[in-house]
DORO-75528 format. One record per residue (C-alpha): residue number from 1; chain; x, y, z. Coordinates in steps of 0.05 Angstrom, whole numbers. Last residue first. Example, Ala and Ser with C-alpha at 12.3 -4.5 7.8 and 13.67 -1.06 7.14 Angstrom:
REM residues 2
   n chain      X      Y      Z
   2     A    273    -21    143
   1     A    246    -90    156
REM end
This chain:
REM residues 320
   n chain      X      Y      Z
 320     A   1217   -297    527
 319     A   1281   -276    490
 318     A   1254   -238    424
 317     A   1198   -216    462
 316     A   1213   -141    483
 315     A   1224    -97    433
 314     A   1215   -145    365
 313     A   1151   -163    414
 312     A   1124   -102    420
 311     A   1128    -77    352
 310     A   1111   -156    330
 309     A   1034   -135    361
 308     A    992   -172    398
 307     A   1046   -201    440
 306     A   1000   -239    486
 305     A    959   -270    432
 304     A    878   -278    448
 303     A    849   -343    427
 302     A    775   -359    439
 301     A    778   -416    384
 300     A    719   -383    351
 299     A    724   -306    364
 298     A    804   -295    363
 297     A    821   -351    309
 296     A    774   -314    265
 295     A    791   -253    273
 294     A    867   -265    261
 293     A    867   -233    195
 292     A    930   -250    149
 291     A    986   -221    106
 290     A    997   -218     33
 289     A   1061   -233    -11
 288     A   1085   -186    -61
 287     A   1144   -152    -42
 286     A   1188   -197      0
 285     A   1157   -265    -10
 284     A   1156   -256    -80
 283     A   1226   -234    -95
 282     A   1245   -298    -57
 281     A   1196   -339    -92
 280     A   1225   -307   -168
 279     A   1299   -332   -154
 278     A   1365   -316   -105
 277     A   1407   -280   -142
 276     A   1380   -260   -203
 275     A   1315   -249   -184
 274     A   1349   -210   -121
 273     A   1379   -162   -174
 272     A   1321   -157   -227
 271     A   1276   -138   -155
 270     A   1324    -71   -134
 269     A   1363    -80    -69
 268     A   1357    -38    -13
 267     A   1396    -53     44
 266     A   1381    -56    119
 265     A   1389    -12    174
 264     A   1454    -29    214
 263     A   1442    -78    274
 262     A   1429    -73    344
 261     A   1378   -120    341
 260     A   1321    -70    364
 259     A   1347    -28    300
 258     A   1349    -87    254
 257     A   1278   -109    278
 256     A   1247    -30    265
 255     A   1284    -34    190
 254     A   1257   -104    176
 253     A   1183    -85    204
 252     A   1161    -28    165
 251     A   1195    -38     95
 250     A   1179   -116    101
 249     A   1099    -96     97
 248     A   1058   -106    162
 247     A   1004   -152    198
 246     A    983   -119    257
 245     A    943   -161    307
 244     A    990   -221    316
 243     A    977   -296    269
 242     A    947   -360    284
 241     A    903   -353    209
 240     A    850   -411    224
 239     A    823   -469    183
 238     A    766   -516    199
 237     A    738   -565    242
 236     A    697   -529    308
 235     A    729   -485    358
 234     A    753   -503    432
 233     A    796   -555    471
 232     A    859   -574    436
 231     A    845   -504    383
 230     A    858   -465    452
 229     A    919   -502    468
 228     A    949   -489    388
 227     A    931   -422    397
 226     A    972   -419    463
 225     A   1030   -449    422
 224     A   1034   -392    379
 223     A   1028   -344    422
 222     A   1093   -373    457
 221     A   1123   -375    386
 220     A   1115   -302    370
 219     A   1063   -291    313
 218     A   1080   -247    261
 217     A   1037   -235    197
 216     A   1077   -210    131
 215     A   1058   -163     83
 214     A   1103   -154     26
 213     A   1112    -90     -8
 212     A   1182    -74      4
 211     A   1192    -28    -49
 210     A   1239    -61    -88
 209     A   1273   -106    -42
 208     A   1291    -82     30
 207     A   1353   -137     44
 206     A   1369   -192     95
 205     A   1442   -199     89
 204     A   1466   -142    131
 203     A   1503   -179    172
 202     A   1461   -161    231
 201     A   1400   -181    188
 200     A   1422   -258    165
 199     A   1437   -270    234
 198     A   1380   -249    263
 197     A   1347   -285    211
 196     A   1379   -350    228
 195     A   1381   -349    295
 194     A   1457   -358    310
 193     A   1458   -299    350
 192     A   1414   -315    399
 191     A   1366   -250    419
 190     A   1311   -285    376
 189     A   1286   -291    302
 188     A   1302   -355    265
 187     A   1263   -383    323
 186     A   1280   -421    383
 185     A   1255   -368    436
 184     A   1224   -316    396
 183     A   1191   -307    331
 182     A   1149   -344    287
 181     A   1120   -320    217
 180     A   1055   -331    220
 179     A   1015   -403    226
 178     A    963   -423    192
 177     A    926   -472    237
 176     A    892   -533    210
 175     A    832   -566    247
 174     A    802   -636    229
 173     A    749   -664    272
 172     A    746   -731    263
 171     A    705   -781    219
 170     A    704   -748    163
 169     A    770   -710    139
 168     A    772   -669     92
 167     A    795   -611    133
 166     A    859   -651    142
 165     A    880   -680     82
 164     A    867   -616     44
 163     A    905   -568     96
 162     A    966   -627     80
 161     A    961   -633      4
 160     A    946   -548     -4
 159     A   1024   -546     35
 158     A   1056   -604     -2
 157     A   1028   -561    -63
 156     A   1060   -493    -27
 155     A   1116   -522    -21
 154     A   1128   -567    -89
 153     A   1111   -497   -130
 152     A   1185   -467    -98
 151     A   1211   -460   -165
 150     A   1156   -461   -223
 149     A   1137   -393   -199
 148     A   1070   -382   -165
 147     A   1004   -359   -200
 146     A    948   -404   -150
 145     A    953   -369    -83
 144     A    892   -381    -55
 143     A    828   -349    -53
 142     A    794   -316     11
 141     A    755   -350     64
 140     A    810   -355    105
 139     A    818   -287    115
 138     A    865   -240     79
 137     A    898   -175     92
 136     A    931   -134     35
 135     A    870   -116     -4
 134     A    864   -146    -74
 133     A    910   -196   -115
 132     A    965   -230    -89
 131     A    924   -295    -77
 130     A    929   -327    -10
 129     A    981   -372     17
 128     A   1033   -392    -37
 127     A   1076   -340      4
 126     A   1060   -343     71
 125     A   1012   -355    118
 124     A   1032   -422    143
 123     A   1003   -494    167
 122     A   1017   -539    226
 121     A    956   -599    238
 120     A    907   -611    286
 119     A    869   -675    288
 118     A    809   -686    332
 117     A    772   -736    356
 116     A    815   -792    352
 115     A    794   -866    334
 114     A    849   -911    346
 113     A    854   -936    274
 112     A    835   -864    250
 111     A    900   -832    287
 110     A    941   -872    254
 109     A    928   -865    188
 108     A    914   -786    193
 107     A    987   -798    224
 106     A   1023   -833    170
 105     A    984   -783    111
 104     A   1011   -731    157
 103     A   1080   -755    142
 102     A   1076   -774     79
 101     A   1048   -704     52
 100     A   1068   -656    106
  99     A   1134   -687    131
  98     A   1159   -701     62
  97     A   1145   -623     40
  96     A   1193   -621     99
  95     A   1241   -662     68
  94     A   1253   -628      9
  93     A   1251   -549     24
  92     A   1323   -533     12
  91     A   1315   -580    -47
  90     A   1247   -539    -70
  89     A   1269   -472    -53
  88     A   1320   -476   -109
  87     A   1352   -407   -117
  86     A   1350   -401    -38
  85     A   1400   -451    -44
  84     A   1448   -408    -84
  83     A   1437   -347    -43
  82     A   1459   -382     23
  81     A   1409   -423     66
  80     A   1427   -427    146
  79     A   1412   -485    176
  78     A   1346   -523    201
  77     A   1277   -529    173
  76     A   1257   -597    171
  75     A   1185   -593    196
  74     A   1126   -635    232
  73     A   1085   -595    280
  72     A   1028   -645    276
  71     A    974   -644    333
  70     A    937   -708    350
  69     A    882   -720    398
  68     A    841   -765    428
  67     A    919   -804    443
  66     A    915   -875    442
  65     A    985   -888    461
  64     A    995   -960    445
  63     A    962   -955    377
  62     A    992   -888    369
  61     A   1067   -909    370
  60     A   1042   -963    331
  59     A   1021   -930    278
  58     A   1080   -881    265
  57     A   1131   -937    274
  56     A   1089   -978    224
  55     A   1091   -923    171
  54     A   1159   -899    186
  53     A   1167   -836    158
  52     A   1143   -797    224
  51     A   1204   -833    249
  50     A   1179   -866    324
  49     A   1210   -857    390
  48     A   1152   -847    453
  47     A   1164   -795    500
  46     A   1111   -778    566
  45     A   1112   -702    571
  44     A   1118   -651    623
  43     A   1182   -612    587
  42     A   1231   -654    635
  41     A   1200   -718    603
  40     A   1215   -684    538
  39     A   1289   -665    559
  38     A   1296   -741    577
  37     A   1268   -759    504
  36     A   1318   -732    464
  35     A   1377   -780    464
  34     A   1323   -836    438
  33     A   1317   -785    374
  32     A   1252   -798    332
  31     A   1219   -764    374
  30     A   1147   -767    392
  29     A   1114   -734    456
  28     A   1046   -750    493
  27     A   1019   -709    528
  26     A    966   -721    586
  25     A    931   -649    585
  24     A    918   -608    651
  23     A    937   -540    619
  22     A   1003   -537    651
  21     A   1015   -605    601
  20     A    990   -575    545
  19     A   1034   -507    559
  18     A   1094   -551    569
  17     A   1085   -590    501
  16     A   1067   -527    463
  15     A   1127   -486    477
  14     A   1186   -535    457
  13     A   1135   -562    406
  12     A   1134   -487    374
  11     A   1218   -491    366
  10     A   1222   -565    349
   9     A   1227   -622    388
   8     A   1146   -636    397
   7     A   1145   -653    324
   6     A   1082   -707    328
   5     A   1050   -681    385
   4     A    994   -738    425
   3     A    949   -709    464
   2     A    906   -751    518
   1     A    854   -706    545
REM end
């Protein structure tokens, strides 16, 4: 199968691009560096150079690739945001809303001129993911997260734009994969030092707020990538939760990752503080915020992560 990845320089297309190509897949890889295309070739992939904001650029880059299928792992996430930014999720968060409105508009384009197949596209469990009402676990059946502070709104809409785009899709199959938090090599949590959360927690930056209610669902970034294999080949149009077998609140995993980092336990900082500080999302995230079941992922796309828990992989997986 011809696959063409649309983000195939970032932390899950540094995992997904060899793991297509060990899979027997022809992949195709855009950048929209020229200086980055040797380390795709060395990946297993053939490069093409196109802006995923480039209408044309986008379209012809597929035209002359004719991929059957197209995976978006389009993001902007880089650098470290201080209190003040985290105050405005929606700057910090600009051009990656971008990615998943114009930019998978661009691709949906593109891929229906040449007539692909199948059309996966990068989504998150997170906050703005399902309601924070009920049991802590959600599948994707359940309701979404429609009470969300006026800050950080513009995510999760670019976030409902994109999953809409794609699963309503009729003349391809249209999968989208919410993705947990990632871990590992290239990650905001890893054994580099820069990582941006490992960072953030060995300087003690990362705090416990309130009670620490917020489940989150891990997935390490090689698991990850699998899933993204296994939805290449198997499953029928829909969504999936790509996420480990435990999902967990903050007060469980942030004091188990600080100790495997080496790190002092973290903080605890009352809500009114962080509200202050760094807004009502943030606060959210950390205390409200619901995790999600991998069940479905597991029996339809045939998916079966190899850190199945973040326990193991905070242990042992932060490097691999």
């Amino acid at each position: 199968m011809k696959v063409f990845v649309a983000g195939a320089t970032g932390a899950i297309g540094a995992q997904l691009v060899p793991q297509l190509a060990a899979a027997g897949h022809d992949v195709i890889a855009m950048t929209r560096s020229p200086a980055k295309t040797d380390a795709l070739r060395a990946l297993g992939a053939r490069p093409v150079v196109a802006d995923a904001l480039d209408p044309d650029g986008v379209a012809r880059a597929v035209a002359e690739t004719e991929p059957g299928v197209i995976v978006h792992q389009l993001t902007a996430l880089k650098g470290e945001p201080g209190l003040r930014e985290m105050r405005n999720p929606d700057r910090l968060g600009a051009m990656t809303n971008r990615l998943r409105t114009e930019g998978i508009d661009h691709l949906l384009a593109a891929g229906r001129a040449v007539g692909v197949r199948r059309f996966i596209a990068q989504s998150i469990v997170a906050i703005g993911t399902y309601a924070r009402t009920g049991g802590p676990v959600k599948t994707e059946q359940d309701p979404l997260d429609l009470d969300l502070p006026a800050k950080g709104r513009s995510g999760a809409d670019a976030i409902r734009y994109l999953e809409d785009a794609v699963t309503g899709i009729d003349w391809a199959e249209g999968i989208v994969l919410r993705y947990g938090a990632f871990y590992g090599p290239g990650t905001g949590v890893s054994d580099d030092p820069e990582a941006l959360l490992t960072k953030a927690i060995r300087r003690r930056r990362l705090p416990i707020i309130g009670g620490g209610g917020g489940i989150w669902s891990w997935v390490h970034i090689e698991d990850a990538a699998s899933a993204t294999v296994a939805a290449v080949d198997n499953g029928g149009p829909g969504i999936y939760n790509v996420v480990d077998d435990e999902p967990a609140p903050v007060r469980e995993w942030l004091p188990f990752l600080a100790e495997e980092l080496g790190a002092k336990q973290p903080m605890r900082v009352p809500r009114f503080v962080v509200r202050l500080l760094a807004g009502e999302a943030a606060v959210l995230q950390m205390t409200e915020v619901r995790g999600g079941s991998n069940a479905k992922a597991k029996r339809v796309l045939g998916w079966q992560p190899r850190w199945s828990s973040w326990r193991v992989g905070f242990a042992k997986g932060l490097g691999e």
